[in-house]
N, C-alpha and C positions, 0 to 999 in steps of 0.2 A: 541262917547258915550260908544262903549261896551269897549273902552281901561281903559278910567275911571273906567269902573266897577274894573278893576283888575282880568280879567276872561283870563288868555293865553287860554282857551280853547277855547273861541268864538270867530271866524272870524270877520272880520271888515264887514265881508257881514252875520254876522247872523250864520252862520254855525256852527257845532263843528267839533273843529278838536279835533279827536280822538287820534293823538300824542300826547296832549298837555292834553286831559281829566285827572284828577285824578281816581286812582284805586280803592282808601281805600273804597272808597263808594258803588263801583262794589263787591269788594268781598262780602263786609256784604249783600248786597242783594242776590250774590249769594248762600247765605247759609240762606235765609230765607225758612220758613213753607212754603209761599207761590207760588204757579206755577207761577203764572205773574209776581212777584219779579224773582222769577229766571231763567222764560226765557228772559225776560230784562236785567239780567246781561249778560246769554251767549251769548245772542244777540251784546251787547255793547262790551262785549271781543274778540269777533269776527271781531267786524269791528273796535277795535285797535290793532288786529294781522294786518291786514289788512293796517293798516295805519304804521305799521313799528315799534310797540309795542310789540315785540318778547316774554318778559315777558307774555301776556297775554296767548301764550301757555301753557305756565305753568304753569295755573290754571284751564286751561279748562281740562288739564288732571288731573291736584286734583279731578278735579269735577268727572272726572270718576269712582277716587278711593272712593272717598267721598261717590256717591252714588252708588255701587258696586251694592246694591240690588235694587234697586229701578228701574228697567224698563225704567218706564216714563220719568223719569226724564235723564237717558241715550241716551233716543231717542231724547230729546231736544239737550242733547248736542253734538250730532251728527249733526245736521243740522249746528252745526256752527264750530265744529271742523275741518270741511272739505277745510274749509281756507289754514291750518297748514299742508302744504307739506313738511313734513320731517320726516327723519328715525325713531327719538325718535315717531310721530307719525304714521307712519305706524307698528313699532313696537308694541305700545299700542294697536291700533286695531286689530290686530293679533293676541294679547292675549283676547282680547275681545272674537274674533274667539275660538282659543281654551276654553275655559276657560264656551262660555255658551252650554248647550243641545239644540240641532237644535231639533225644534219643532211647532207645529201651533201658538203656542205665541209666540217666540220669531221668528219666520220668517219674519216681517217684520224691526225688528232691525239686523238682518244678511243680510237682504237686504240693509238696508242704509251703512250699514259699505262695505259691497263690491260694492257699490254705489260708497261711499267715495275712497275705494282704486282703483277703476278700472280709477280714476282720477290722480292719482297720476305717476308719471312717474315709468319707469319701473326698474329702480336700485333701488326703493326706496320697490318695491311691490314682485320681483321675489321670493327672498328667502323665505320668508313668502307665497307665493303661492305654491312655491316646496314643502314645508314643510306642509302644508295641502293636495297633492297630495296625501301625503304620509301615514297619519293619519287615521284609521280605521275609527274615529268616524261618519265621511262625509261618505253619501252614491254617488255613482256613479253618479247620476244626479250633485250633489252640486259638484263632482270632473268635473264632464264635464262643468260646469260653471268656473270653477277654472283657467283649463285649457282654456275655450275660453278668459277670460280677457287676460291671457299671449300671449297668441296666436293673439291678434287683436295688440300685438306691432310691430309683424311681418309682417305685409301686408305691 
């Protein structure tokens, strides 16, 4: 029955498969006013990174730029970014890194993001960790976090 529909997305057992979902419909939601429209989207772009839809990379980092100021809406798309093991993304969070004031507001968004990299293997994270070593802006605590993520590739 679901073949008749004419649906490649839905499995013959019900499923979706996220290779085969359409996009067009993901992005407009992910540029809605509304939160639960688009944490559904980065949700759903997530788990067609996930499925072998590489593109959707590429929009979850739109989304970054997209909402530059927006907090909230960065820390949704943190939880699904963390999929996206690759240079271009550890790059992106890195500017992330430089780019906000380490502070009681944003400390828990500098914690998902070094959440996010300390998962990442360690060619993808070194440079960008040296390079914060180095950086006045970090205070010594946040440099001895820095250094133990590097540090635990070593053991």
């Amino acid at each position: 029955m679901v073949r008749k529909l004419g649906v490649p997305w839905i499995t013959k057992d019900g499923y979706l498969d996220f290779s085969q979902f359409p996009i067009d419909s993901v992005l407009k939601q992910a540029l809605s006013s509304e939160d639960s429209e688009f944490l559904g989207a980065c949700s759903v772009l997530g788990a067609m990174y996930r499925a072998g839809r590489s593109e959707a990379a590429v929009y979850l980092y739109g989304l970054i730029v997209q909402n530059h100021s927006n907090m909230s809406r960065k820390e949704i798309i943190m939880k699904y970014i963390g999929v996206v093991e690759t240079k271009e993304c550890a790059n992106i969070l890195f500017k992330e890194l430089n780019d906000i004031k380490s502070n009681n507001t944003t400390r828990g968004y500098i914690n998902s993001i070094l959440n996010i990299l300390m998962a990442f293997p360690l060619f993808l994270i070194r440079d960008g960790f040296e390079a914060l070593l180095n950086d006045n802006k970090w205070s010594s605590r946040m440099k001895r976090r820095f250094e133990n993520i590097i540090c635990r590739f070593r053991l």
